[in-house]
C-alpha positions as CSV (number, residue, x, y, z in Angstrom):
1,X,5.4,12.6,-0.2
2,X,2.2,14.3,0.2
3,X,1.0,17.3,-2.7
4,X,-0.5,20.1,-1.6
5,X,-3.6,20.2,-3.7
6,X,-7.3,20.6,-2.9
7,X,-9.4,19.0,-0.4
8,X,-10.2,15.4,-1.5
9,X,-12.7,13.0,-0.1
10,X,-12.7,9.2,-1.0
11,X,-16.1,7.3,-0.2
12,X,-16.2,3.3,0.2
13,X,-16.3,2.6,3.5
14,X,-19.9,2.0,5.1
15,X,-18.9,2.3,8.8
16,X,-17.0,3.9,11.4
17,X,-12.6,3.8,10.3
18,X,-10.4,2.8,13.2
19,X,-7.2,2.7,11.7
20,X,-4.9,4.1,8.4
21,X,-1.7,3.4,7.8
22,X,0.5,4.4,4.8
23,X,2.9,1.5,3.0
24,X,6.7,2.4,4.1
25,X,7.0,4.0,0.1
26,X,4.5,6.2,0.5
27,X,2.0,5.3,-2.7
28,X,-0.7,3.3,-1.0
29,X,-3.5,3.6,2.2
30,X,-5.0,0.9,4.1
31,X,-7.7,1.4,6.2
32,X,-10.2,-0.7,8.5
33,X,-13.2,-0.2,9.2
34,X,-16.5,-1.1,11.3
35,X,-18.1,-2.0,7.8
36,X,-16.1,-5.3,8.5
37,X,-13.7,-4.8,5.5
38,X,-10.0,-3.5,4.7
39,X,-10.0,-1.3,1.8
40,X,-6.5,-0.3,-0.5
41,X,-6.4,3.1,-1.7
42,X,-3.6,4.4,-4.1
43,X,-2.2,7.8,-3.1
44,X,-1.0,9.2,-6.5
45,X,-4.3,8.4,-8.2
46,X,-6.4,9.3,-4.9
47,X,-8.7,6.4,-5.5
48,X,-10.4,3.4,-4.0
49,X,-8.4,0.2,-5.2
50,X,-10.3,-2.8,-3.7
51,X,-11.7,-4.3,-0.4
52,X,-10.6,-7.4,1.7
53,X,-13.6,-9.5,2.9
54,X,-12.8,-12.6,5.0
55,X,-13.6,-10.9,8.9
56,X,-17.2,-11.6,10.3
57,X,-17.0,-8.5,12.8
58,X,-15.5,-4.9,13.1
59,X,-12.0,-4.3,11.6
60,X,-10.2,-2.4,14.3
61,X,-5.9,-2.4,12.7
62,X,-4.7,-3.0,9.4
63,X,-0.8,-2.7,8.5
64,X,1.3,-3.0,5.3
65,X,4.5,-5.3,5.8
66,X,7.5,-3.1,5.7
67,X,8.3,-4.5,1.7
68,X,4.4,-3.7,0.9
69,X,3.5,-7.2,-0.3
70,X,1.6,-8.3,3.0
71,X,-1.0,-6.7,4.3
72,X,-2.0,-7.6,8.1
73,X,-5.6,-6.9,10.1
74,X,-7.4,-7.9,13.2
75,X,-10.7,-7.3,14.2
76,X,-13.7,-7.7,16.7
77,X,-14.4,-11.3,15.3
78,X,-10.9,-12.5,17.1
79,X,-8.8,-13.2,14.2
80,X,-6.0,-11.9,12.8
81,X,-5.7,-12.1,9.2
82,X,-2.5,-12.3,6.6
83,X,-3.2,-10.6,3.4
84,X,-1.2,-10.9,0.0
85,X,-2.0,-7.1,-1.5
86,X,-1.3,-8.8,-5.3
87,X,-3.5,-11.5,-5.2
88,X,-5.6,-9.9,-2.5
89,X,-6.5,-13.2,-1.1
90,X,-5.9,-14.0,3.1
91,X,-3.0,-16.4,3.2
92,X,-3.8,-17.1,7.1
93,X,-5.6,-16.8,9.5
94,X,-4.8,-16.8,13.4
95,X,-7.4,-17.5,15.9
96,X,-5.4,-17.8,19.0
97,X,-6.9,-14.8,20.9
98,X,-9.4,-15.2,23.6
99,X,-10.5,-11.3,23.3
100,X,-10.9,-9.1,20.0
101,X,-8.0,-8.2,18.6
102,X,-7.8,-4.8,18.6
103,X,-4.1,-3.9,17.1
104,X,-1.8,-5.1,15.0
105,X,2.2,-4.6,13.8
106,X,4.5,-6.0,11.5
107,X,8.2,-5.8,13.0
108,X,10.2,-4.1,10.9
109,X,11.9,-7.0,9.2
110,X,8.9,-8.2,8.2
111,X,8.8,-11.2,9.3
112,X,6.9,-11.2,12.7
113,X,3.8,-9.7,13.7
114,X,2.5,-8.9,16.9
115,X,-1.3,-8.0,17.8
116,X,-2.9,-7.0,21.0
117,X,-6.4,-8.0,22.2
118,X,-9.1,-7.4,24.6
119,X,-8.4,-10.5,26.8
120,X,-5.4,-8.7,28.1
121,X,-2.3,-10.2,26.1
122,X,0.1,-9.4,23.1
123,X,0.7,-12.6,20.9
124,X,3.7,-12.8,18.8
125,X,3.8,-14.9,15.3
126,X,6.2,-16.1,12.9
127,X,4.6,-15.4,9.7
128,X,6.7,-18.0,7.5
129,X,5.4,-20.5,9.7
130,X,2.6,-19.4,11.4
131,X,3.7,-20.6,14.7
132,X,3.2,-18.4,17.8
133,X,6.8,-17.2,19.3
134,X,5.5,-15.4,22.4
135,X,3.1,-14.7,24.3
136,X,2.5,-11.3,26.7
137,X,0.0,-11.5,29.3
């Protein structure tokens, strides 16, 4: 839950941020950002944790899986990436879009994500095995 307390401002990204997004318990931020990174901020501490950096273009989306371990993005550069918040390293990648991939969502079993993108479609992944399940357009 979110104090009341005074105004605070948190400085690390270097561009313009598209998207925030709590985890489902509350204690962490993610953000993304035209600086091409994700950052993780804590909530309780208000502070900068640590940045993501794997996309080659603007970050438009980042999510936290519903359980928090998983961390998902997409971005101007086409790619949506699969992020493990522990070891903070991108366990896949998926370059099926055509267009930029402008948004991003874990379903909430956490086992699926579904992003849409500029060339007019929604693409649906399995992440246990990375395989596309379907495909809107």
């Amino acid at each position: 839950m979110c104090r009341k307390a005074e105004s605070t401002s948190f400085h690390a990204h270097t561009g313009t941020v598209r998207s925030v997004n709590f985890s489902a318990d509350g204690q962490w931020l993610v953000t993304a950002s035209d600086d091409k990174t994700v950052k993780v901020w804590t909530v309780h501490r208000q502070k900068f944790l640590f940045s993501l950096i794997q996309h080659i273009n603007w970050v438009r989306c980042a999510k936290f899986s519903p359980d928090g371990r998983l961390i998902v993005s997409s971005s101007d550069d086409k790619t949506v990436k699969l992020w493990d918040k522990n070891s903070r390293e991108c366990v896949h990648s998926f370059y099926e879009h055509g267009g930029y991939a402008n948004h991003v969502e874990f379903h909430p079993s956490g086992t699926c994500i579904a992003a849409a993108s500029t060339d007019n479609s929604v693409k649906v992944w399995d992440i246990r095995t990375h395989r596309m399940l379907q495909h809107y357009q």
